[in-house]
C-alpha positions, -999 to 999 in steps of 0.1 A, spaced: 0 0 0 13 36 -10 12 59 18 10 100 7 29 126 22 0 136 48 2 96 62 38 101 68 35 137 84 7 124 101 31 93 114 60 115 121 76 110 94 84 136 63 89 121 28 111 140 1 124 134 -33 149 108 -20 146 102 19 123 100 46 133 121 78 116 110 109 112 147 130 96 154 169 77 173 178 89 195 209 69 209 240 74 225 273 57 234 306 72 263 319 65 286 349 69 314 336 70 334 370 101 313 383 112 309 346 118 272 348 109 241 324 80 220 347 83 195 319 95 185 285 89 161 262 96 155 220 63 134 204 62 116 170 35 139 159 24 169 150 -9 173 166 -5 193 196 -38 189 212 -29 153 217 2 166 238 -20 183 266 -29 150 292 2 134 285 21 171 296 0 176 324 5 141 338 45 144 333 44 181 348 18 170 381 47 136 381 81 163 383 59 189 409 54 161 431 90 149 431 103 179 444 77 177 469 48 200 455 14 190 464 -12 174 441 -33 203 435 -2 226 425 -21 232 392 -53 240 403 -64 275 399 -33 286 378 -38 299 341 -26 278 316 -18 290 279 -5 278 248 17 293 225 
């Protein structure tokens, strides 16, 4: 089966004329008050909406190892850029 450029973006992968490139996609948590990275992580994909739970659960997993409380999140403002 032929796959078309989209399928390989899609898949994290970009086709030229005579490769294919795999590439990540890269995003951050950062308190921007402290101006620190809460988390980072590079995904396959380009879809960024599909980033957000897996984030949050890696920036609630590094609050809590330095000994910040569940509920460090809750009431903040969260944007995306």
């Amino acid at each position: 089966m032929k796959k078309d450029r989209w399928d390989l973006i899609k898949n994290g992968v970009s086709s030229s004329y005579r490769e294919a490139v795999e590439f990540y996609n890269g995003q951050a948590i950062v308190d921007s008050k402290k101006q620190v990275i809460v988390h980072g992580e590079a995904f396959g994909d380009g879809q960024d909406h599909y980033h957000i739970p897996p984030m949050l659960d890696g920036a609630k997993e590094n609050m809590g190892s330095i000994g910040q409380s569940e509920d460090y999140f809750e009431g903040k403002i969260l944007t995306a850029d």
